[in-house]
Each structure stands twice: as C-alpha cells, then as structure tokens.
PyMOL Python script that loads the backbone (N, CA, C, O; Angstrom):
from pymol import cmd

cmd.read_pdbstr("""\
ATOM      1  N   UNK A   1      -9.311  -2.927   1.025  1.00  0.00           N
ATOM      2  CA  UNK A   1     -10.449  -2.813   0.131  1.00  0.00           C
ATOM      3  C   UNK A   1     -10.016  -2.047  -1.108  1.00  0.00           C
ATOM      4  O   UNK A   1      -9.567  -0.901  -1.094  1.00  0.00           O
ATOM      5  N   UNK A   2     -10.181  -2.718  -2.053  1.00  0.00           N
ATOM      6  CA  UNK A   2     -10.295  -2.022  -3.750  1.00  0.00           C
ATOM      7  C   UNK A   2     -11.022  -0.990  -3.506  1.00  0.00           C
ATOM      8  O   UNK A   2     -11.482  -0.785  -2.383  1.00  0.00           O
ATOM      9  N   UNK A   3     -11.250  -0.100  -4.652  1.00  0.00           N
ATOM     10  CA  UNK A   3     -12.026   0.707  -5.427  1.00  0.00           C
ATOM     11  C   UNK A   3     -13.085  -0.267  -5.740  1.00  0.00           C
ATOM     12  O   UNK A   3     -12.972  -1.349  -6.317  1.00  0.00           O
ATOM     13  N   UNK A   4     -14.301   0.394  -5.182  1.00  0.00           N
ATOM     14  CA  UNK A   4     -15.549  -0.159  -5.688  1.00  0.00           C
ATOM     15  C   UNK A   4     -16.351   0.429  -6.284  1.00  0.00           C
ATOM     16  O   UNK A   4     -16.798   1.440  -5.742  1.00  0.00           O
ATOM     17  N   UNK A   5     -16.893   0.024  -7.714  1.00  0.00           N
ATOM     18  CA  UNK A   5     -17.721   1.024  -8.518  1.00  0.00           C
ATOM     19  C   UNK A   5     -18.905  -0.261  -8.416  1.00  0.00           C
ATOM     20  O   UNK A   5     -18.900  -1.488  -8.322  1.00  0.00           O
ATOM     21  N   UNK A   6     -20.102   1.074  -8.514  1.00  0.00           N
ATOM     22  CA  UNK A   6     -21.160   0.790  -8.287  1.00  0.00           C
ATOM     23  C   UNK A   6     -22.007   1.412  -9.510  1.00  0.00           C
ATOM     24  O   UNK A   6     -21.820   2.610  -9.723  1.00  0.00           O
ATOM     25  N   UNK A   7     -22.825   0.793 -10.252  1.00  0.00           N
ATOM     26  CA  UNK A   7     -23.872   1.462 -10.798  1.00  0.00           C
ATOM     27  C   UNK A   7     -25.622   0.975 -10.944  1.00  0.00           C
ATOM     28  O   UNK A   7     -26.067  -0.155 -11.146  1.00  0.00           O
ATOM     29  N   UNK A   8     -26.168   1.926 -10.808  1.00  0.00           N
ATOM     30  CA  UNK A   8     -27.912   1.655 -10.846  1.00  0.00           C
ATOM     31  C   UNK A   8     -28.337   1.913 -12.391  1.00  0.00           C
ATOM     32  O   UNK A   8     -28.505   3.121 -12.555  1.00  0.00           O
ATOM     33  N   UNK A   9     -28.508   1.355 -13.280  1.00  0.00           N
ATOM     34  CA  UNK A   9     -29.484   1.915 -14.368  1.00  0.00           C
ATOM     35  C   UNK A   9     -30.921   1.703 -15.086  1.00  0.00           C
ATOM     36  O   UNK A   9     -30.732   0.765 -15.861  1.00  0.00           O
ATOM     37  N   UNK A  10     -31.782   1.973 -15.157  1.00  0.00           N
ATOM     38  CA  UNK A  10     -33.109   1.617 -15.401  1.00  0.00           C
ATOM     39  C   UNK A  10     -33.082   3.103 -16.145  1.00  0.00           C
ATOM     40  O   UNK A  10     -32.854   4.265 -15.810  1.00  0.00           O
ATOM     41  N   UNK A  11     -33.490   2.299 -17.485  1.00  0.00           N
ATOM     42  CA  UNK A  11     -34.094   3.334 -18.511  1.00  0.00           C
ATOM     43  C   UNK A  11     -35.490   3.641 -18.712  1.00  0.00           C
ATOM     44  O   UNK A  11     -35.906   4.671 -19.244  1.00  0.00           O
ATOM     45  N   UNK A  12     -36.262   2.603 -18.215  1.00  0.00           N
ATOM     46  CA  UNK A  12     -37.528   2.705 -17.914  1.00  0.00           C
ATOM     47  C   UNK A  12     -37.757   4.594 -16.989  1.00  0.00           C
ATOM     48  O   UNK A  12     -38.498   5.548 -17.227  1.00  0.00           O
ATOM     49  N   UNK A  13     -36.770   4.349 -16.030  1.00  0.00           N
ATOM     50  CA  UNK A  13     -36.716   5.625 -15.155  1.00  0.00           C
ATOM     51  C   UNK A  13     -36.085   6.545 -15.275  1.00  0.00           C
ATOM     52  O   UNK A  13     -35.861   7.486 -14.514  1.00  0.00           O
ATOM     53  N   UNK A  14     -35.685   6.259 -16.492  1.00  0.00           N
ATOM     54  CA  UNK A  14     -34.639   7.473 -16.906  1.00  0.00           C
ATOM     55  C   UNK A  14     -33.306   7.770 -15.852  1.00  0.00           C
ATOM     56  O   UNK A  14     -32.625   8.794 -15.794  1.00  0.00           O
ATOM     57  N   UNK A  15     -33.198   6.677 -15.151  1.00  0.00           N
ATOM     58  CA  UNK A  15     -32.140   6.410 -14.086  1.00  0.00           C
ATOM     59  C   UNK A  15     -30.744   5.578 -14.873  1.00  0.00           C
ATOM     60  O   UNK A  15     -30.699   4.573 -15.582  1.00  0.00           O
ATOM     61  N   UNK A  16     -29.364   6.798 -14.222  1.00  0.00           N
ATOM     62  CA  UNK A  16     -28.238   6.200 -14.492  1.00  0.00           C
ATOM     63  C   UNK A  16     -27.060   6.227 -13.689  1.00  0.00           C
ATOM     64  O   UNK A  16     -25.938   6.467 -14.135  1.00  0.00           O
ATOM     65  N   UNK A  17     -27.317   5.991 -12.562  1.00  0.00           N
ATOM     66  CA  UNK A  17     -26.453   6.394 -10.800  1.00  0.00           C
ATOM     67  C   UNK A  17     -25.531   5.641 -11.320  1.00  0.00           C
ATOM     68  O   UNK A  17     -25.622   4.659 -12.057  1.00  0.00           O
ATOM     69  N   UNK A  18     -24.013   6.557 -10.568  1.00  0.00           N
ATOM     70  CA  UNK A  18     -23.156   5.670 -10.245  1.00  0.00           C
ATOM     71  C   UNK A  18     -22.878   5.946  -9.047  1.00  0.00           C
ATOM     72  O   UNK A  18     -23.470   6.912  -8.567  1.00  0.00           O
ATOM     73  N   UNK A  19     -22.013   5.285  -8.283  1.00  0.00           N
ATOM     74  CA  UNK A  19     -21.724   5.229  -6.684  1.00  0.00           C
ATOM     75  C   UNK A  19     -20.379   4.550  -6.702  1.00  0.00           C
ATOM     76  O   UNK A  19     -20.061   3.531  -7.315  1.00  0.00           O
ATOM     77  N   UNK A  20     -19.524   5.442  -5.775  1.00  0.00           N
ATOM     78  CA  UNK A  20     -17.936   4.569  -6.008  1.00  0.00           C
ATOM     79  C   UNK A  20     -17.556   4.915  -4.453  1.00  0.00           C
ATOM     80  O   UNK A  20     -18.135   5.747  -3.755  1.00  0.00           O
ATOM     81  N   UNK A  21     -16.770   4.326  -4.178  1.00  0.00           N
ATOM     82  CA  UNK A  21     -16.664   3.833  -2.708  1.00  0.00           C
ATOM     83  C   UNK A  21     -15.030   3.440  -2.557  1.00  0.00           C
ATOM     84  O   UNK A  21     -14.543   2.597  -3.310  1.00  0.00           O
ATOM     85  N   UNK A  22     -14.161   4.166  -1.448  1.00  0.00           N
ATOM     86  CA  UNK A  22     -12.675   4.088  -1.377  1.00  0.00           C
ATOM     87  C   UNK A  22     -12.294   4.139   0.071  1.00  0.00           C
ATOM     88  O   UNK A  22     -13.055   4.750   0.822  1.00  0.00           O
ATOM     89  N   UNK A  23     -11.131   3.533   0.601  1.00  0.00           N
ATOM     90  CA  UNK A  23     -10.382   3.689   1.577  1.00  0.00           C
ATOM     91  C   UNK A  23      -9.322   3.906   1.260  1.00  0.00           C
ATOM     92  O   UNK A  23      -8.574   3.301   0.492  1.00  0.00           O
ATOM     93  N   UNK A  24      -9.101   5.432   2.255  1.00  0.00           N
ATOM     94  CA  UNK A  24      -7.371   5.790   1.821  1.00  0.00           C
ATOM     95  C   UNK A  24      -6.962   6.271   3.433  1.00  0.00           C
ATOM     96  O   UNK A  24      -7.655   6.592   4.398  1.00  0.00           O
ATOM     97  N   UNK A  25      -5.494   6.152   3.217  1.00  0.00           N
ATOM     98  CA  UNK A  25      -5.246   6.461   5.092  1.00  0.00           C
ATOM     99  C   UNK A  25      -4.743   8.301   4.881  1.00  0.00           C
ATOM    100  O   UNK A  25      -4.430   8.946   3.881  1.00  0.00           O
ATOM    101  N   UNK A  26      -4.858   8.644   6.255  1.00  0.00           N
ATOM    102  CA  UNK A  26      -4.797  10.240   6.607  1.00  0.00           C
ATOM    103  C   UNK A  26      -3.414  10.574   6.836  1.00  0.00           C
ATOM    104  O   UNK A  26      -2.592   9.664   6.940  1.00  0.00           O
ATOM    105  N   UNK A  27      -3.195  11.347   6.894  1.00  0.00           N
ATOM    106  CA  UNK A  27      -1.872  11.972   7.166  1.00  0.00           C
ATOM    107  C   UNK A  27      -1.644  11.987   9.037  1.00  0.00           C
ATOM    108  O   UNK A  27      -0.724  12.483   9.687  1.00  0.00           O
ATOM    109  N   UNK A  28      -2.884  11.232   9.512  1.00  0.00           N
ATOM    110  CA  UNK A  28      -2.442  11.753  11.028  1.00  0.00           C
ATOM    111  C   UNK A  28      -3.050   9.956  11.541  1.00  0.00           C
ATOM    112  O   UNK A  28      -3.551   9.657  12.625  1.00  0.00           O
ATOM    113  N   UNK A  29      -2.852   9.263  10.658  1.00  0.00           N
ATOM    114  CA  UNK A  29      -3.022   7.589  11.121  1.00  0.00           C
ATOM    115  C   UNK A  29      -4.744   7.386  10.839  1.00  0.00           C
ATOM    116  O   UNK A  29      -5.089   6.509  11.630  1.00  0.00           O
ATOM    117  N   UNK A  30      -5.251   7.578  10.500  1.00  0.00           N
ATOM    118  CA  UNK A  30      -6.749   7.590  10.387  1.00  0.00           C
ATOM    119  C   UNK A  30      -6.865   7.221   9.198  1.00  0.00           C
ATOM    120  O   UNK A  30      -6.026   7.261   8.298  1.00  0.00           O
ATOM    121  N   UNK A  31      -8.672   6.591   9.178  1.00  0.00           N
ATOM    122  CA  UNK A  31      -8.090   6.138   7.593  1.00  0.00           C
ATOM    123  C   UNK A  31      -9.852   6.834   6.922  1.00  0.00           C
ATOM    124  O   UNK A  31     -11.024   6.876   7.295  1.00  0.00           O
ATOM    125  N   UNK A  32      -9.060   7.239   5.827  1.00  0.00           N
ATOM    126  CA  UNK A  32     -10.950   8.029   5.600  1.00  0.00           C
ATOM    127  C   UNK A  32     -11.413   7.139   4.281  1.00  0.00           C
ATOM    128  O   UNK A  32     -10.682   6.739   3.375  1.00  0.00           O
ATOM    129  N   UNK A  33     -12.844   6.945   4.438  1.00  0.00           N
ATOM    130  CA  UNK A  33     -13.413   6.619   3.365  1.00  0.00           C
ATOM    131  C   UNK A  33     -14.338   7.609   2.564  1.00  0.00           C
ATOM    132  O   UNK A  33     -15.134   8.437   3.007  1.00  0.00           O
ATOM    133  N   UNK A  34     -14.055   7.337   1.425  1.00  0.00           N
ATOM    134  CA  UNK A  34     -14.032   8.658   0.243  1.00  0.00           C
ATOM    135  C   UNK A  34     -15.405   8.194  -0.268  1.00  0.00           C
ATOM    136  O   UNK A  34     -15.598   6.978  -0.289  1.00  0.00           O
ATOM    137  N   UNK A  35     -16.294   8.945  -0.645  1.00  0.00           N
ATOM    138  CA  UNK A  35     -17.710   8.482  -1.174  1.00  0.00           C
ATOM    139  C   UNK A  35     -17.712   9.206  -2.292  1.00  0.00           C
ATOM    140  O   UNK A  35     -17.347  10.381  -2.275  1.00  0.00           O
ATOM    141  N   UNK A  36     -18.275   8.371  -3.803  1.00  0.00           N
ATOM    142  CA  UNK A  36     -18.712   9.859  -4.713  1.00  0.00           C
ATOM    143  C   UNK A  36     -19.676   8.971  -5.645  1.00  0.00           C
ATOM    144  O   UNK A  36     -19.557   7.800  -6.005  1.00  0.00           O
ATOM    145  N   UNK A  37     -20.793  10.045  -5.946  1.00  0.00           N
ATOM    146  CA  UNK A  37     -21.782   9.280  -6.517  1.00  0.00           C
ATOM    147  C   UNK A  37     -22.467  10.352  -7.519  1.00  0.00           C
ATOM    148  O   UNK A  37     -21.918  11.366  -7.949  1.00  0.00           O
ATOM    149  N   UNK A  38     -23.818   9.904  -7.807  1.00  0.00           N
ATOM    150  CA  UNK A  38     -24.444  10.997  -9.188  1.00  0.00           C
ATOM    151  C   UNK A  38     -24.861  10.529 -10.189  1.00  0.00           C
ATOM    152  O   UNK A  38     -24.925   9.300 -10.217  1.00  0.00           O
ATOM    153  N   UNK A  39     -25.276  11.241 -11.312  1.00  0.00           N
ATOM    154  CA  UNK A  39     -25.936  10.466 -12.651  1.00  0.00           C
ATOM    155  C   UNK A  39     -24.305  10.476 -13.386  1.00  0.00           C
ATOM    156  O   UNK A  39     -23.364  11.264 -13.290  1.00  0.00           O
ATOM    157  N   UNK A  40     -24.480   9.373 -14.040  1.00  0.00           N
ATOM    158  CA  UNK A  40     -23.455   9.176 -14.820  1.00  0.00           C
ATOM    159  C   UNK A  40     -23.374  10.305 -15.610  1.00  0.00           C
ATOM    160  O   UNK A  40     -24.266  11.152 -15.656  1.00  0.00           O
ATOM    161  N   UNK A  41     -22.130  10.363 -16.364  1.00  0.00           N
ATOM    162  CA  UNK A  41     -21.718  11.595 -17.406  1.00  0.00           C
ATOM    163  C   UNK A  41     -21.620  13.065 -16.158  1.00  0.00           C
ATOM    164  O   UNK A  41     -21.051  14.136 -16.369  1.00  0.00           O
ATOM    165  N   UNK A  42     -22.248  12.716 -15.089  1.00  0.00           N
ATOM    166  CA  UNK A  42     -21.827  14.091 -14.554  1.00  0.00           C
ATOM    167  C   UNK A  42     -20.680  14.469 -13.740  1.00  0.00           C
ATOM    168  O   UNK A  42     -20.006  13.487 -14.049  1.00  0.00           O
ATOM    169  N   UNK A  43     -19.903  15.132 -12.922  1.00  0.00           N
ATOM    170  CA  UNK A  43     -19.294  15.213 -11.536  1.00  0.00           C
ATOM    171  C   UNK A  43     -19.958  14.876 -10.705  1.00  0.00           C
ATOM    172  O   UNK A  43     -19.208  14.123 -10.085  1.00  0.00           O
ATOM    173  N   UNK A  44     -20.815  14.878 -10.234  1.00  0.00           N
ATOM    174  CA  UNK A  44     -21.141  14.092  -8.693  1.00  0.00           C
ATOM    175  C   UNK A  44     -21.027  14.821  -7.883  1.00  0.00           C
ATOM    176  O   UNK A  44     -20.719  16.004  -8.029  1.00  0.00           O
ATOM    177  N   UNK A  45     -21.311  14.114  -6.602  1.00  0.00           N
ATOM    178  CA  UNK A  45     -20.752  14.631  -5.263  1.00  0.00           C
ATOM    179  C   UNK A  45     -19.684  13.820  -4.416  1.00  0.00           C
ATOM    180  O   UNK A  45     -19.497  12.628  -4.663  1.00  0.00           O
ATOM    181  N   UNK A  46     -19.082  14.387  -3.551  1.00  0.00           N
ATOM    182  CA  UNK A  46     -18.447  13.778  -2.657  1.00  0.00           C
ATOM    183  C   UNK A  46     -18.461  13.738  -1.375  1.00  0.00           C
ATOM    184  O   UNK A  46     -18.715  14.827  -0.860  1.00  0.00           O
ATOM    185  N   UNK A  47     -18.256  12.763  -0.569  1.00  0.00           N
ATOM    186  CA  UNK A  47     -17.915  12.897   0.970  1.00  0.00           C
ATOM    187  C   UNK A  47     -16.898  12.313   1.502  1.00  0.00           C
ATOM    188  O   UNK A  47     -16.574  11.222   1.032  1.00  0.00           O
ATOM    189  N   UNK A  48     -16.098  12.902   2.665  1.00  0.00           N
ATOM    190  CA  UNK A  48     -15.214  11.874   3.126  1.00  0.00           C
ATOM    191  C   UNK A  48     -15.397  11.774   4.506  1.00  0.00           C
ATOM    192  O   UNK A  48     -15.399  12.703   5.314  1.00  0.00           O
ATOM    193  N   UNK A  49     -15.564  10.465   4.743  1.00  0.00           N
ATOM    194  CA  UNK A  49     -15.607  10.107   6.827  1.00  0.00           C
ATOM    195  C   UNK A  49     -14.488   9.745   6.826  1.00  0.00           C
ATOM    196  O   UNK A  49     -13.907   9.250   5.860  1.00  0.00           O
ATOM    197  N   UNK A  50     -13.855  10.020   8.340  1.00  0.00           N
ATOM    198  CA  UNK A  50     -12.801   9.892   8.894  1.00  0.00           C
ATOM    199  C   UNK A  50     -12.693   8.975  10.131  1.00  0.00           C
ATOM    200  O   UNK A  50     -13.006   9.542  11.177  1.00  0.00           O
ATOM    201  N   UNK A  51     -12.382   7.902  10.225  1.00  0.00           N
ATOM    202  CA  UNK A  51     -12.572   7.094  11.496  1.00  0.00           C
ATOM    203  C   UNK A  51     -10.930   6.833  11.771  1.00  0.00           C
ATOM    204  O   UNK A  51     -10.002   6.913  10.966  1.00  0.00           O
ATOM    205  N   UNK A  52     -10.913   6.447  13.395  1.00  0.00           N
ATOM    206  CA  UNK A  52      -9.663   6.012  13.636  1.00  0.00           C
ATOM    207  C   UNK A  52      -8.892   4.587  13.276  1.00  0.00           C
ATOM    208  O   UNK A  52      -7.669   4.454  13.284  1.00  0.00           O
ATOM    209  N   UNK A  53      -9.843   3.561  12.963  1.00  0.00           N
ATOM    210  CA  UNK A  53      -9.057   2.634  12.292  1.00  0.00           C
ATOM    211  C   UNK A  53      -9.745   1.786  11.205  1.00  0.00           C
ATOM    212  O   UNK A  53     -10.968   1.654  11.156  1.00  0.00           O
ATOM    213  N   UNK A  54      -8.834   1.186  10.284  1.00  0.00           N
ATOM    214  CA  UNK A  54      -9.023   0.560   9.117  1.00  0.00           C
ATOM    215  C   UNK A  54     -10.215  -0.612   9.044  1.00  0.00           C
ATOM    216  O   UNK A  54     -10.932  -0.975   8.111  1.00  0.00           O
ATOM    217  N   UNK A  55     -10.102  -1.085  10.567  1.00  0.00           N
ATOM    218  CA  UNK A  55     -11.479  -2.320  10.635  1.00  0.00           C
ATOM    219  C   UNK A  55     -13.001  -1.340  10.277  1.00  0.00           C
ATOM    220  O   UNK A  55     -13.968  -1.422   9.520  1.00  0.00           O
ATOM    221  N   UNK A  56     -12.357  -0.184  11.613  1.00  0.00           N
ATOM    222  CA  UNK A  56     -14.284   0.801  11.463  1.00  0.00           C
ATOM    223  C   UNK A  56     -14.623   1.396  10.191  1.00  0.00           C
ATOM    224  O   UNK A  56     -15.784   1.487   9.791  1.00  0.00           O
ATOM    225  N   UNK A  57     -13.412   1.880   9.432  1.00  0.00           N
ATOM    226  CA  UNK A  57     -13.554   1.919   7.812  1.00  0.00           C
ATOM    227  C   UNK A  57     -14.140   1.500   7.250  1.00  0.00           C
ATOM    228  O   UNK A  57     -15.177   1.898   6.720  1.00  0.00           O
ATOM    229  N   UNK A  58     -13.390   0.152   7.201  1.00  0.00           N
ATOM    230  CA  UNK A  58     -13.916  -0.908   6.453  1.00  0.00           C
ATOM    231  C   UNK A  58     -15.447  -1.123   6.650  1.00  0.00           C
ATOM    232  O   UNK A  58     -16.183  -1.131   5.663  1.00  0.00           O
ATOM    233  N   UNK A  59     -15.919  -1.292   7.857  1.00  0.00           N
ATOM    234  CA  UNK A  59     -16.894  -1.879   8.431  1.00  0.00           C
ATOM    235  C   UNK A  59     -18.326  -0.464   7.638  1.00  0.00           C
ATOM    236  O   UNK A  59     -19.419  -0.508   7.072  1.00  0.00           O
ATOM    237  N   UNK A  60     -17.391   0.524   8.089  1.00  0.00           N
ATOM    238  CA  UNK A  60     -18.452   1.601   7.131  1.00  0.00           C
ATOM    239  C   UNK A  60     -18.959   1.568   6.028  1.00  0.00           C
ATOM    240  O   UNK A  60     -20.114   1.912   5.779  1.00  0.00           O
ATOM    241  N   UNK A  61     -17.804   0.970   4.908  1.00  0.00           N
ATOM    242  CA  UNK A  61     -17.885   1.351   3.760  1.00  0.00           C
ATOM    243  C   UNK A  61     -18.254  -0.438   3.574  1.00  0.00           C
ATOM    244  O   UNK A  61     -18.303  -0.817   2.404  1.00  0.00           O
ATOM    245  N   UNK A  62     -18.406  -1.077   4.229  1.00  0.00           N
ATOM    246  CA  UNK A  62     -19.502  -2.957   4.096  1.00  0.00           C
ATOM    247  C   UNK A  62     -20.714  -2.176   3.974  1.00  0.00           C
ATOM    248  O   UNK A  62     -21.082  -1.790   2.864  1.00  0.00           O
ATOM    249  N   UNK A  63     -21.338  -1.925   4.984  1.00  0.00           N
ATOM    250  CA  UNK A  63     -22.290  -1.171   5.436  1.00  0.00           C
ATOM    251  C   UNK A  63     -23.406  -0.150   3.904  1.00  0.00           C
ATOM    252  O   UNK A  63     -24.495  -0.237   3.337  1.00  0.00           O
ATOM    253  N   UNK A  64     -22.333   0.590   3.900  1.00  0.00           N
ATOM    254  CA  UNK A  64     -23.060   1.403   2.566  1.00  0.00           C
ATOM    255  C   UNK A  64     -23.360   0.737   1.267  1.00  0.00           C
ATOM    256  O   UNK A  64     -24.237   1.115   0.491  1.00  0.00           O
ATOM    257  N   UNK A  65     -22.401  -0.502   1.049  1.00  0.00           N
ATOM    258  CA  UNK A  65     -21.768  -1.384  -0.223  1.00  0.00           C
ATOM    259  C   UNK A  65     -23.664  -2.248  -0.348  1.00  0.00           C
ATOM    260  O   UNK A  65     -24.379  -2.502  -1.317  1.00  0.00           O
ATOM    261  N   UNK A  66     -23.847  -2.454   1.199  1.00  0.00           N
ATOM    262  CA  UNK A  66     -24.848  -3.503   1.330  1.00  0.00           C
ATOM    263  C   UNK A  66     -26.261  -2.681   1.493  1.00  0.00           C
ATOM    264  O   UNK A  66     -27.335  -3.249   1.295  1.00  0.00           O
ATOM    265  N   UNK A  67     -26.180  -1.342   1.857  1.00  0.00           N
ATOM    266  CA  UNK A  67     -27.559  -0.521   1.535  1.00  0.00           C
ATOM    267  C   UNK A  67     -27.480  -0.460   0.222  1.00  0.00           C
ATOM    268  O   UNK A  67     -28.285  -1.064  -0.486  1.00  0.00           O
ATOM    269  N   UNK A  68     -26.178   0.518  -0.429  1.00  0.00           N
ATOM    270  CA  UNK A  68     -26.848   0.242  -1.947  1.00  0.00           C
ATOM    271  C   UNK A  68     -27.051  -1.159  -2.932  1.00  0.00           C
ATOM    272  O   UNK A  68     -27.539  -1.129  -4.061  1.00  0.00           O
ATOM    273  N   UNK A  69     -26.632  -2.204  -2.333  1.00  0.00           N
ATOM    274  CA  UNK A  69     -27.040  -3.229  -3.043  1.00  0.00           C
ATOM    275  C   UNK A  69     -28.394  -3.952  -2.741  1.00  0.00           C
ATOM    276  O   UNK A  69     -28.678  -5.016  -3.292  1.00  0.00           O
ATOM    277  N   UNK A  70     -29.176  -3.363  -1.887  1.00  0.00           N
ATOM    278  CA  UNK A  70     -30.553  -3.610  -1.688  1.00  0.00           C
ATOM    279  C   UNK A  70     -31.092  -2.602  -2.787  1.00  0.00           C
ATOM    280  O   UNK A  70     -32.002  -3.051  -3.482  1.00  0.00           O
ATOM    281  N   UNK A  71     -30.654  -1.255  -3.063  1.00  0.00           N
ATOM    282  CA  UNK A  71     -31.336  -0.434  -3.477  1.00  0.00           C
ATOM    283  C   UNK A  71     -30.961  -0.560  -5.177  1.00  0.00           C
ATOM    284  O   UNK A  71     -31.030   0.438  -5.895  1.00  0.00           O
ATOM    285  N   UNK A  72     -30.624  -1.686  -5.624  1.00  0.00           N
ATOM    286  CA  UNK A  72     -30.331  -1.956  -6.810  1.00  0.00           C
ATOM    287  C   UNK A  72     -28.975  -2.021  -7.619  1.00  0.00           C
ATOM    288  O   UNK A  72     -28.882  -2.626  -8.687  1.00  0.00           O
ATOM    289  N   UNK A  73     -27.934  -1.345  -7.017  1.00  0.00           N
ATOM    290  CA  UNK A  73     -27.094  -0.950  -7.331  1.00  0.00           C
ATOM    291  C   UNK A  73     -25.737  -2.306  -7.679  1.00  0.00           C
ATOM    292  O   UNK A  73     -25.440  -3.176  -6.860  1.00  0.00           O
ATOM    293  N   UNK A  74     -25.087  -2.149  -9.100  1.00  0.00           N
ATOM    294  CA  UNK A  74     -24.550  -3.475  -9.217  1.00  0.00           C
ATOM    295  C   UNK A  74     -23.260  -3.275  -9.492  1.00  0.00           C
ATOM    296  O   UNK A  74     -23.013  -2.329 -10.240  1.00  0.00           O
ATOM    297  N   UNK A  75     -21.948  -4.219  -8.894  1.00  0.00           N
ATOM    298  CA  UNK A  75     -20.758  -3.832  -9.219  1.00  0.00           C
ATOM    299  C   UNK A  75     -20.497  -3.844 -10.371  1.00  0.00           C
ATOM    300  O   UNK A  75     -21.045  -4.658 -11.114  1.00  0.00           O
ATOM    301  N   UNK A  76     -19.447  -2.803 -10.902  1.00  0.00           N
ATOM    302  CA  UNK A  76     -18.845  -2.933 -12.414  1.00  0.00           C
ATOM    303  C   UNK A  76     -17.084  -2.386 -12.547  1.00  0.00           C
ATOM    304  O   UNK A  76     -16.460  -1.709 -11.730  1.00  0.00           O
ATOM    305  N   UNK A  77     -16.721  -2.816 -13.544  1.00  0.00           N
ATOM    306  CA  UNK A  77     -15.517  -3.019 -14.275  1.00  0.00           C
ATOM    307  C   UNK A  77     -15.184  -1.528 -13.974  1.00  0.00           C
ATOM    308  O   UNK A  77     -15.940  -0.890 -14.707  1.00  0.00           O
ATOM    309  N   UNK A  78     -14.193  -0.400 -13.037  1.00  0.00           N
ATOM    310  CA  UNK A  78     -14.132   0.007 -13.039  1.00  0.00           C
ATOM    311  C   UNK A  78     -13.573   1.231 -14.735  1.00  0.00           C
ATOM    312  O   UNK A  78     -13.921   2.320 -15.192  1.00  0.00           O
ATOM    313  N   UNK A  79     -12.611   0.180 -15.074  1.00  0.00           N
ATOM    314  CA  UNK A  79     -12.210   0.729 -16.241  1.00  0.00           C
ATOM    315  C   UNK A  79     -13.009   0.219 -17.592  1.00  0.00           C
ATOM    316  O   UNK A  79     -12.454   0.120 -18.686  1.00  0.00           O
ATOM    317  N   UNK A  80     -14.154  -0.036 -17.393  1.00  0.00           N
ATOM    318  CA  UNK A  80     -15.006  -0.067 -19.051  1.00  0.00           C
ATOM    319  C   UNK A  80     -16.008  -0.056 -18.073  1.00  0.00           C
ATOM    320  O   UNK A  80     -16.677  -1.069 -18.279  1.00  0.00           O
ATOM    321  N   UNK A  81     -16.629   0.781 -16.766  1.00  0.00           N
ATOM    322  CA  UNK A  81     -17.866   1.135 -16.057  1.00  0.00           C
ATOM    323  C   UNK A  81     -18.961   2.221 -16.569  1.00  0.00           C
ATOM    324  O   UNK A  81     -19.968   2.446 -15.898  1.00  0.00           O
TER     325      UNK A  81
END
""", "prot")
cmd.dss("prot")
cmd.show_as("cartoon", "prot")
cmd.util.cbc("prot")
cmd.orient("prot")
C-alpha cells in the first residue's frame, strides 16, 4: 500500500481535514500502520497500530480508508494535496 492522502473540505463549514494513512514494517517483523490527520495548515495528530502481519495491516488501514470515505473524505495528489 502507497501513501494515502485524504482530504475533507467544505467551506460552507469552515471545514479543511486532512487524513493520511501508511504502512511501514517494525524492527521486530510487524508491520505498523501510521495514522495522521487534522485541519490542514496545522500538525495534526498521530497514531500508530501495530499488528503482526501485512494482510491484518492492510486490512486495517481498507477499513479506515472506507469509514472515511463515507464520511466525505476524497483522495488527493499527495504532492500538490
């Protein structure tokens, strides 16, 4: 899985989320997926889950890709995002 950037914007709501979404492997065979999200222009937050393999990863970070794309959220060009 790529780097996935995600963003929500509605100016109506004065809303400008972004949401970015990563798999990277651990130093002990595990592979963690990296979460970081927030109003644009800011730092954000982060999280990282740690599962034992690359399918349950993956399968995590489907999972979140497909809640926030109910909740509006649309892929973009990481480098002009």
């Amino acid at each position: 899985m790529a780097h996935t950037y995600l963003h929500r914007i509605d100016p109506n709501a004065n809303m400008a989320r972004f949401y970015h979404i990563d798999l990277a492997p651990t130093l002990f065979g595990e592979v963690a997926v990296l979460r970081h999200w927030g109003r644009i222009g800011t730092n954000g937050r982060t999280t990282i889950e740690t599962l034992p393999s690359i399918n349950e990863a993956q399968q995590s970070a489907d999972r979140t890709l497909r809640q926030k794309s109910r909740r509006g959220y649309n892929p973009v060009d990481a480098k002009h995002g």
